[in-house]
DRENRO-569849 format. One line per field, with one value per residue (C-alpha): residue number from 1; chain; x, y, z. Coordinates in steps of 0.25 Angstrom, whole numbers, padded with zeros to 4 digits. Example, Ala and Ser with C-alpha at 12.3 -4.5 7.8 and 13.67 -1.06 7.14 Angstrom:
residues 2
n = (1/2)
chain = (A/A)
xx = (0049/0055)
yy = (-0018/-0004)
zz = (0031/0029)
end
This chain:
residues 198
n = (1/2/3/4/5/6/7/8/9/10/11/12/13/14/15/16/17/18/19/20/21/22/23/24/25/26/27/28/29/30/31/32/33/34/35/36/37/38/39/40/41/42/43/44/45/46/47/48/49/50/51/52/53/54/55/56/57/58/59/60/61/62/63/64/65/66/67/68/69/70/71/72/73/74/75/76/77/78/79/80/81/82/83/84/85/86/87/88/89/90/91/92/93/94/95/96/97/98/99/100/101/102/103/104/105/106/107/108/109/110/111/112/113/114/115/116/117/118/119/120/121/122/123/124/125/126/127/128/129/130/131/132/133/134/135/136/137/138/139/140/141/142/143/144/145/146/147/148/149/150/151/152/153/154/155/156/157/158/159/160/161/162/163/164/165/166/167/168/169/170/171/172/173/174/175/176/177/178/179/180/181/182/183/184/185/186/187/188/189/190/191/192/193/194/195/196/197/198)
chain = (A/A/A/A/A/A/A/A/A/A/A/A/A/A/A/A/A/A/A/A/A/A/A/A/A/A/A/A/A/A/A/A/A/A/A/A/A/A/A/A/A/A/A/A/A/A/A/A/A/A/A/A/A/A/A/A/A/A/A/A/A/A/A/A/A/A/A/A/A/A/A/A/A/A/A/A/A/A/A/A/A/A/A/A/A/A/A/A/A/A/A/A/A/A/A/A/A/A/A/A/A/A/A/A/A/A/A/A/A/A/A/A/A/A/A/A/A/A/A/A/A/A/A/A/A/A/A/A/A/A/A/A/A/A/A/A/A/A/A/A/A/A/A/A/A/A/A/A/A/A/A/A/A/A/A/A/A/A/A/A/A/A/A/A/A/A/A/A/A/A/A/A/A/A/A/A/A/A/A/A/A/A/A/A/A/A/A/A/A/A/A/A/A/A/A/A/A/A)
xx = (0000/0012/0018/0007/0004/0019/0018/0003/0010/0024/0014/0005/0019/0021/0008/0008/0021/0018/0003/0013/0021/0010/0003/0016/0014/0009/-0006/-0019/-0024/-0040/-0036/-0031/-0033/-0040/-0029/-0027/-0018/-0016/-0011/-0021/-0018/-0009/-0016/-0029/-0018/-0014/-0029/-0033/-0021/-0023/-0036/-0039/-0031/-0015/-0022/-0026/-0013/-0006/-0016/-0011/0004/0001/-0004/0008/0018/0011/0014/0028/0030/0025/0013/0003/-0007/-0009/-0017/-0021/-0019/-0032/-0031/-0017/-0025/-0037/-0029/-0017/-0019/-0035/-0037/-0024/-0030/-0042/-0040/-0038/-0054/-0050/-0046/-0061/-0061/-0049/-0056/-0065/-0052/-0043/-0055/-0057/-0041/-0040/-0052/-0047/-0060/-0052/-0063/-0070/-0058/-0054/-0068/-0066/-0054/-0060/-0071/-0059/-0052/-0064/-0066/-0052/-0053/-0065/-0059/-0048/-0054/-0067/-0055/-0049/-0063/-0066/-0052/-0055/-0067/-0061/-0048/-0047/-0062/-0057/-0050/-0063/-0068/-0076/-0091/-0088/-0090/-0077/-0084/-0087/-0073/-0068/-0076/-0071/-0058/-0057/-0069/-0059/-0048/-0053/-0061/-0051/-0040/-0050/-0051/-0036/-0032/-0042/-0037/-0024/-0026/-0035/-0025/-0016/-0023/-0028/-0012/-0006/-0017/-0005/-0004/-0016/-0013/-0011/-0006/-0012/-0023/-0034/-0047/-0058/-0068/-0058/-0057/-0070/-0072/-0061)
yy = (0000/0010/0007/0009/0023/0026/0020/0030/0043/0042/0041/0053/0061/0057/0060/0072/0078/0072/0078/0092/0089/0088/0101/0110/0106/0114/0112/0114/0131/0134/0149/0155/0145/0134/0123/0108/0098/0082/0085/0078/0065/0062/0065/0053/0043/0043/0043/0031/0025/0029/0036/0049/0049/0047/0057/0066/0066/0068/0079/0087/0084/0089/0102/0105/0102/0113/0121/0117/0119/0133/0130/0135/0147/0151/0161/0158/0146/0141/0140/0133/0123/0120/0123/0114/0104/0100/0103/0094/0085/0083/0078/0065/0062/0056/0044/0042/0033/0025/0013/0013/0015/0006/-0005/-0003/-0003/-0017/-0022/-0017/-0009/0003/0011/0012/0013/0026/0031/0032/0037/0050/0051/0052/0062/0071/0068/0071/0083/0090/0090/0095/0107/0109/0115/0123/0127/0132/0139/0146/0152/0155/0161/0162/0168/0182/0178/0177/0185/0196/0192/0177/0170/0165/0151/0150/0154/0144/0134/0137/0136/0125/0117/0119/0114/0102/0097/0100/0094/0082/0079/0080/0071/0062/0059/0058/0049/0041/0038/0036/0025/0018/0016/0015/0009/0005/0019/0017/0002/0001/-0012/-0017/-0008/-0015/-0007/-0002/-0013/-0023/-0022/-0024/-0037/-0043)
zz = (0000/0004/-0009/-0017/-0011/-0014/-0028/-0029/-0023/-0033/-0046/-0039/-0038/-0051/-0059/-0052/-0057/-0071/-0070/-0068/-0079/-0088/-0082/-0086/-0100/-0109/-0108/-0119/-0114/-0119/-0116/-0104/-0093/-0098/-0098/-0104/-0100/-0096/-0085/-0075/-0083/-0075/-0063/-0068/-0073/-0058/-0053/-0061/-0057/-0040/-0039/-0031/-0019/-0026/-0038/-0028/-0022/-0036/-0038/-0027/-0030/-0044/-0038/-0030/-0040/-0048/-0037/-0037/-0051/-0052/-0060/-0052/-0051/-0036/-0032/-0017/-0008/-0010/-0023/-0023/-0016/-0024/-0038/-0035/-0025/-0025/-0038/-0043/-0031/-0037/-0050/-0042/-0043/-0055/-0047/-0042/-0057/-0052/-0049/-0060/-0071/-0065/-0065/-0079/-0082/-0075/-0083/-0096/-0098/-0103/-0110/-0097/-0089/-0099/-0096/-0081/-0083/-0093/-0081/-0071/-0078/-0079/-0066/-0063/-0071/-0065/-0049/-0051/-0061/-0049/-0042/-0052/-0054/-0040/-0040/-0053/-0048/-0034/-0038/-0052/-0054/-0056/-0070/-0075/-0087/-0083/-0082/-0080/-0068/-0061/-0060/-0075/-0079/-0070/-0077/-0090/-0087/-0076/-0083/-0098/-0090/-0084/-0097/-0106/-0098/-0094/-0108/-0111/-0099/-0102/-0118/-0113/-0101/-0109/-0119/-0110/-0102/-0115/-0119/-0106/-0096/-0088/-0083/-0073/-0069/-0055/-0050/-0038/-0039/-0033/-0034/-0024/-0031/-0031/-0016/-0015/-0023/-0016)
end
């Protein structure tokens, strides 16, 4: 059990530090602030392969090596918080799917296991940019064009982010998964439905 807990925190170090590799790359921009990139992917490969606690961790260690590097927009404490540690955080709901993928990758039903894996992303997708939402309206609300709401413009440009960003992580991490299923596989993983049949 220790070791596997070792072996869970290395890959969330690791993950996380590639997750930040990919976010310095150059990423797709739909104006201003709206911005595209797979670098979540990552973040999902490691939550089918661990679920939401070790993503969750990953998440936050993601956050502070942005931080680190300099690649973060501070504006308060508050909003260092939500926008770097729970927001990163969160995109490990993505794991809730866990059992449900890797039950599919051990039956070889890999349509279905592709599908959960598209709902987790969305999934995935859609905490971490609540809290980007909430945060735009909260602290970034007086960017807003004269005569919009500070909630709407948030919308637009959290809500494109996260859909256009889903979608991207989801064709890449889809065709990585149909080439390489490998890079879910666990072994020893003994599932929550397993244990119950047994």
């Amino acid at each position: 059990m220790k070791k596997m807990r070792l072996v869970a925190m290395i890959e969330a170090s690791f993950f996380a530090a590639f997750a930040l590799i990919l976010d310095l790359l150059p990423s797709i921009k739909l104006g201003p602030w709206i911005s595209i990139s797979v670098a979540m992917v990552p973040m999902f490969i490691l939550a089918f392969r661990w679920g939401v606690k070790i993503t969750f961790v990953a998440g936050f260690i993601w956050g502070l090596l942005q931080v680190a590097v300099g690649d973060a927009y501070i504006l308060t404490p508050i909003q260092f918080l939500i926008e770097y540690f729970i927001a990163f955080a969160f995109i490990g709901f993505a794991g809730l799917f866990f059992e449900k993928i890797q039950s599919h990758l051990q039956k070889g039903d890999t349509k279905l296991e592709l599908v959960w894996a598209v709902v987790a992303i969305f999934v995935g997708s859609a905490a971490r940019y609540f809290w980007h939402f909430l945060a735009g309206i909260i602290f970034w609300g007086k960017s807003a064009p004269e005569g919009m709401s500070p909630a709407i413009y948030s919308l637009i440009i959290n809500g494109g982010s996260m859909l256009g960003s889903a979608i991207l992580c989801s064709i890449v991490t889809v065709a990585l998964l149909a080439t390489a299923p490998r890079l879910i596989q666990r072994n020893g993983i003994k599932l929550h439905s397993e244990k119950n049949a047994s």
